[in-house]
Every structure is written in C-alpha cells, then in structure tokens.
C-alpha positions as a printed Julia matrix, in Angstrom:
273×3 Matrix{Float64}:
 -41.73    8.31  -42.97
 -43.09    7.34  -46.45
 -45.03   10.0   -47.73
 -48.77    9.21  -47.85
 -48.84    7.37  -44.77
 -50.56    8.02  -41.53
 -48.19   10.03  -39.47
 -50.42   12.22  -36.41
 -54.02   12.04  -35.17
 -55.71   14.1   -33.25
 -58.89   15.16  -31.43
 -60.6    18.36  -30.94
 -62.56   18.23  -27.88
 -64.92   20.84  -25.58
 -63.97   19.23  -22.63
 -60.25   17.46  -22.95
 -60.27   16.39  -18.93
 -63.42   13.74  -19.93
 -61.48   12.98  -22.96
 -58.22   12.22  -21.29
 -60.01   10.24  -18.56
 -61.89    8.25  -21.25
 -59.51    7.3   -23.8
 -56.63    6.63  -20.69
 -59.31    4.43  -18.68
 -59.88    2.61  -22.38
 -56.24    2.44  -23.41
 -53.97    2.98  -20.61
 -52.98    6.42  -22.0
 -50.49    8.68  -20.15
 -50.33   12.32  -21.24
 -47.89   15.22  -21.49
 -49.12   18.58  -22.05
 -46.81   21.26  -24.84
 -45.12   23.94  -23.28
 -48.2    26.02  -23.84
 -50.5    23.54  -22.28
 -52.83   23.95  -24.93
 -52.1    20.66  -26.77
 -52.04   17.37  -24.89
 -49.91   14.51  -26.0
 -51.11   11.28  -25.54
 -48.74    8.21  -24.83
 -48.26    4.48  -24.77
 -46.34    3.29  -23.27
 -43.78    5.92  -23.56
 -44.93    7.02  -26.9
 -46.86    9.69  -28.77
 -50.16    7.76  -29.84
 -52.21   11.63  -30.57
 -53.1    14.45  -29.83
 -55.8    16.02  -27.88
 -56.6    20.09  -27.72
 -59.61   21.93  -26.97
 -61.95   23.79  -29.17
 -64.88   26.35  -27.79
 -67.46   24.88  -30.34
 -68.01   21.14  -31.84
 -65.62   20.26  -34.75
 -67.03   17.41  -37.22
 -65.29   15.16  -37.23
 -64.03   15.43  -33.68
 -60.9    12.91  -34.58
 -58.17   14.46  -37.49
 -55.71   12.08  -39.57
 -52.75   13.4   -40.78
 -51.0    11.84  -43.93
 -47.58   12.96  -44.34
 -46.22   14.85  -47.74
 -43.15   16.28  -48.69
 -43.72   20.1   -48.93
 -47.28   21.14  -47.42
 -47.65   24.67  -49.4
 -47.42   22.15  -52.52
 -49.87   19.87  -51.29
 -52.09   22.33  -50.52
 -51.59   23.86  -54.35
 -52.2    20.18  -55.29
 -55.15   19.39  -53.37
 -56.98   22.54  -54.67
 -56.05   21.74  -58.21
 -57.66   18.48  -57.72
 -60.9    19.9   -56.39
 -60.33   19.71  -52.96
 -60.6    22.46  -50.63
 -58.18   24.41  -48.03
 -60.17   24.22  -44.1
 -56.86   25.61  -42.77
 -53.73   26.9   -45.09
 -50.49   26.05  -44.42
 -49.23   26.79  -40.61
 -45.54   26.52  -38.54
 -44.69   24.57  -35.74
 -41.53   25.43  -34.51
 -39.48   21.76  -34.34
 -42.63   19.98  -35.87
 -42.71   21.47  -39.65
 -45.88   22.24  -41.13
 -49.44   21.14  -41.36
 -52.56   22.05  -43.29
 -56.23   20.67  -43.14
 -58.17   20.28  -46.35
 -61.14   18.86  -47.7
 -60.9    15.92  -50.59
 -63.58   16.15  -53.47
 -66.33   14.35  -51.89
 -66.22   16.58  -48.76
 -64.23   14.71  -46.0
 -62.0    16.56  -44.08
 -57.94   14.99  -43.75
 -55.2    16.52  -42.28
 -51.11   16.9   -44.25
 -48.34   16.92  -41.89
 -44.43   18.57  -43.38
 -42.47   16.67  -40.29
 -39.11   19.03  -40.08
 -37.91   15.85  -38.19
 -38.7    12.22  -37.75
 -40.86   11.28  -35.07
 -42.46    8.52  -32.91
 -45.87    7.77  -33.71
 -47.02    4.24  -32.12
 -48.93    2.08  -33.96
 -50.12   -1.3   -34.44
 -50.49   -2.6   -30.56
 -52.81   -2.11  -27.56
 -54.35    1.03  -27.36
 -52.7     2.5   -30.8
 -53.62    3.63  -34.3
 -54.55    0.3   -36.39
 -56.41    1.29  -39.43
 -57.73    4.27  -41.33
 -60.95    4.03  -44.26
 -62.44    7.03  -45.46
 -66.78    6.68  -45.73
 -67.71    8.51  -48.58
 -70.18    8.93  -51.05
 -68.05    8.61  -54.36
 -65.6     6.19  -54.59
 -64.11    6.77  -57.66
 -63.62   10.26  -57.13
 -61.79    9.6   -53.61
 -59.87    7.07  -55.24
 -58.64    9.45  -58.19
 -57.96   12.28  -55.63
 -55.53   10.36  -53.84
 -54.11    8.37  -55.78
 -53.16   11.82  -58.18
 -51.69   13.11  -54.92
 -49.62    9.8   -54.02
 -49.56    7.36  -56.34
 -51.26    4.43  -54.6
 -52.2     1.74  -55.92
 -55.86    0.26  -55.42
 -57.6    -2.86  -54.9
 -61.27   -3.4   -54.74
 -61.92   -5.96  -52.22
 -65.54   -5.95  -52.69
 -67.96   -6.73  -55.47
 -67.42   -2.79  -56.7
 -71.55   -2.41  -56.68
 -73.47   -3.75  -53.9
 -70.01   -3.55  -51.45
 -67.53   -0.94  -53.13
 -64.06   -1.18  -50.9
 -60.48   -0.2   -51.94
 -57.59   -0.56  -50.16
 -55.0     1.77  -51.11
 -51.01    0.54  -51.08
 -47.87    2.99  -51.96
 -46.07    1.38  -54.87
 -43.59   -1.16  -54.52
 -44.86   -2.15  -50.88
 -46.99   -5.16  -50.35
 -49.38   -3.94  -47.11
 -52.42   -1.63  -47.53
 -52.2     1.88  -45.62
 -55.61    2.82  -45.85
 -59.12    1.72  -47.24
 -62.08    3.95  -48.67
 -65.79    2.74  -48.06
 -68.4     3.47  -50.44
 -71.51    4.38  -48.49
 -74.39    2.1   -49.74
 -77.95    2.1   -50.04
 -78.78    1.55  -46.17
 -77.05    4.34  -45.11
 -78.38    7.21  -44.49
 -78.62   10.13  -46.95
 -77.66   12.49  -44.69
 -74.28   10.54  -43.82
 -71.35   13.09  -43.64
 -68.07   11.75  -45.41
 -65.37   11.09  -42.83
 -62.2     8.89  -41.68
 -63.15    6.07  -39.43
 -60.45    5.71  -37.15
 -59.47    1.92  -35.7
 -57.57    1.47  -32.49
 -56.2    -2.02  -31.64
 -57.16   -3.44  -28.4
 -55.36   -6.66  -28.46
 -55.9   -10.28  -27.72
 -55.11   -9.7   -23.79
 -58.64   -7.62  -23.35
 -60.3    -8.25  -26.56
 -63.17   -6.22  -28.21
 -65.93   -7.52  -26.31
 -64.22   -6.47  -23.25
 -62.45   -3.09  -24.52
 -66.46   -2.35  -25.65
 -67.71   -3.18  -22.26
 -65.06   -0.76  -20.9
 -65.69    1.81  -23.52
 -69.5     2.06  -22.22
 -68.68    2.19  -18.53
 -66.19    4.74  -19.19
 -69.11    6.82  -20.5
 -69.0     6.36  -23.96
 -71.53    4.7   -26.17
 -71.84    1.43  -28.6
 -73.19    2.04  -32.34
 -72.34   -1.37  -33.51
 -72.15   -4.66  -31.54
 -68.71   -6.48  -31.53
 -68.72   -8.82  -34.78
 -65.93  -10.57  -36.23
 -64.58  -10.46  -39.9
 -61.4   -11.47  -41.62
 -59.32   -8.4   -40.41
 -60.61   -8.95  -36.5
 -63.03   -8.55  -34.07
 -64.43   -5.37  -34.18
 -66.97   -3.07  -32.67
 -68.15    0.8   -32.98
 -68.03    3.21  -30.32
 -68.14    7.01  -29.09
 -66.41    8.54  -26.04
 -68.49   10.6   -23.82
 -68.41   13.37  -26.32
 -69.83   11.34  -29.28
 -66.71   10.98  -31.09
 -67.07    7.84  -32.91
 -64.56    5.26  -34.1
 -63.33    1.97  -34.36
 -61.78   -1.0   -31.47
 -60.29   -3.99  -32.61
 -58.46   -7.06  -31.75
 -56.34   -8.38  -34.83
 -54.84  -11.42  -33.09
 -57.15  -13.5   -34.92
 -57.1   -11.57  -38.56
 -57.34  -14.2   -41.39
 -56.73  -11.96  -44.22
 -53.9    -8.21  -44.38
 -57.06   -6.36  -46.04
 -59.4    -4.39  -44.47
 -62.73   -5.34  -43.04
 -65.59   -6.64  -45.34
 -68.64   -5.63  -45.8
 -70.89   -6.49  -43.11
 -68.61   -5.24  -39.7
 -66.77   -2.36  -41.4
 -65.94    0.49  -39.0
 -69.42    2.64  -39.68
 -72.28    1.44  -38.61
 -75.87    2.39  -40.76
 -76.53    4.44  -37.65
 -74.08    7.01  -39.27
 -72.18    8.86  -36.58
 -71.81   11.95  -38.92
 -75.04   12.18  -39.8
 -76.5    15.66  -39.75
C-alpha cells in the first residue's frame, strides 16, 4: 500500500442490522463479524469492502476514510503541527497495526490507518469503494494540509473561482487518488466539511437502477442521477441518513473526478447542521 491512499472505510451506525440489510440488498454485501462481534466486516465477493460497528449516539459523518501512513504516532504529531486536530489518539489492533482519527484544518474529520500487514481492500467494481473528495470550505488550506503530510501533487480541474476542484495524485503516478470540493456560493452556510464517499455500481445495474434500489431499500435520494465525464452518478442516504455517492463508470470520458454540476454533494448539504 502506497502511503496516502485510501486503505479502510467504515461506518458507525445505531442500528448495524438496517445497515447490513441496506447496503447488502444495494450491493450484494456478505458480512463476517470480529471475534468480538462488535465490528462487522463487509465483503464482495469474498473481500473486505468496510467496516460497520455500532455506536450508542449519532457520529457525523456516519461513513470514516482511512488513508494509510507509515507510523501513526508521527502522523498524528504531524497533523497537529499542521493545525489539525486529534478526535481519537493513536490506538492497537492486535494483527491490524494502528489507527487514529483526526480533524484537517478546515474541520473534516479523516481517519490514518499503520497496517502491521498488507491487506485486501476491494475497490474499483460493483458494490466497492470508487472515489473519495473532501467538501470543504477552504480549499487552499485542505490542499496545503495534505499535500505537507504526503506530497501530492494537485490539479485544479475547475475554473479555481466559480468551480474550485483539485484532484490530488502521489508523485510519480499518473491517476488521481482523491479530489477536494470547494463549497460554493449555493451551498448552504451551515454545510459541515466532510468526505463524500463514491461506490461503483457498474454498467450491469446502472445508477438509475442502483438509485431506484437504494430508495426501496429504505434509503433516500438527495440528488437525481445525472451524468458527467467521470459517470453517471446520483446522491443517496441509507435508512439512517448516511449520505454518499453511486456510480456507474463504464461510460467515464475523462480519469478526473466529477465536474461541477453532478459532483457527489448535492446543495441540499447532507451535513448540514
């Protein structure tokens, strides 16, 4: 695993059995409980796709990203020395290594994950991680925060003013690994800074269809299914009001990340307080 790149995600839930019915009615998910029972893993296919646990009280945002980093009690050292702020220091998992959650500058929460081993974390196909863009207020000060903690290098894929998106690539590699969203002038002032999460439905069901699903299955639509040069996309919540991202990138025209019209958060700003 490269350092800085999406490794884990996971969400914290009141009631995990409507979460694990949602999300394997959606995706197909299987799950396998720790040897606690207090942590569900959620597969495709075989393979770990997330996480799911259960929390007594509402966490926002309900879904976690992890990025992965050498030495987590460094990061953690690092992120406060570039304004960011620990949520929770550095813990143990025995075979897993370590994790912390944090805070960047501009106040949205992101997960680091030490792995003390490699790991399987599908990605990329039906009913698995696609995409992650953090929503945020400041730009420029997201951008500076990570790129001081990874070195990525940034491309602004949008006019900078009226549409301000950068997509963030490790150096010497060619793809994108995440994108950062400045909010604009239609959202909502209250909008919370967060990760937008994107799961790829593939061409087989397709987004209308995976959105039509999504809303039997209890959840709820923010934003219509639209298309744009990364693929069709739409914006939903499970049951629970955990929002984020389907999409079908069979018919992508360009590697980048959504523009500016169907990006992943919809005005109606699912963090909103």
């Amino acid at each position: 695993m490269q350092f800085g790149t999406p490794c884990w995600i996971d969400l914290a839930t009141t009631d995990p059995k409507t979460s694990r019915d949602f999300y394997g009615g959606l995706f197909g998910w299987q799950y396998r409980p720790n040897a606690t029972g207090e942590y569900i893993v959620a597969l495709a296919d075989g393979v770990p796709v997330a996480g799911i646990y259960r929390t007594e009280t509402e966490i926002n945002p309900p879904w976690t990203l992890y990025l992965t980093v050498p030495d987590s009690h460094l990061t953690a050292s690092r992120v406060v020395k570039l304004g960011g702020k620990i949520l929770m220091p550095p813990q143990e998992f025995d075979g897993q290594g370590s994790l912390l959650v944090a805070t960047d500058p501009t106040g949205a929460a992101i997960g680091f994950w030490q792995p003390e081993r490699q790991w399987r974390f599908a990605t990329q196909t039906k009913g698995e991680f696609r995409w992650a863009e953090l929503n945020t207020w400041d730009g420029d000060a997201a951008d500076k925060f990570y790129v001081d903690l990874f070195g990525f290098q940034l491309e602004q894929i949008g006019d900078g003013i009226d549409f301000d998106y950068t997509t963030w690539t490790l150096p010497r590699e060619t793809e994108p690994v995440l994108g950062r969203m400045q909010f604009g002038a239609d959202f909502p002032p209250e909008s919370r800074p967060h990760w937008m999460l994107y799961f790829e439905v593939g061409a087989e069901l397709g987004t209308d269809e995976a959105t039509v699903l999504a809303v039997r299955l209890g959840g709820h639509l923010l934003s219509e299914p639209a298309d744009s040069p990364f693929g069709r996309l739409s914006v939903v919540t499970d049951p629970a009001g955990a929002p984020f991202t389907l999409i079908d990138t069979s018919n992508r025209t360009i590697p980048h990340a959504p523009d500016e019209d169907e990006l992943g958060a919809a005005n109606d700003d699912p963090y909103d307080d």
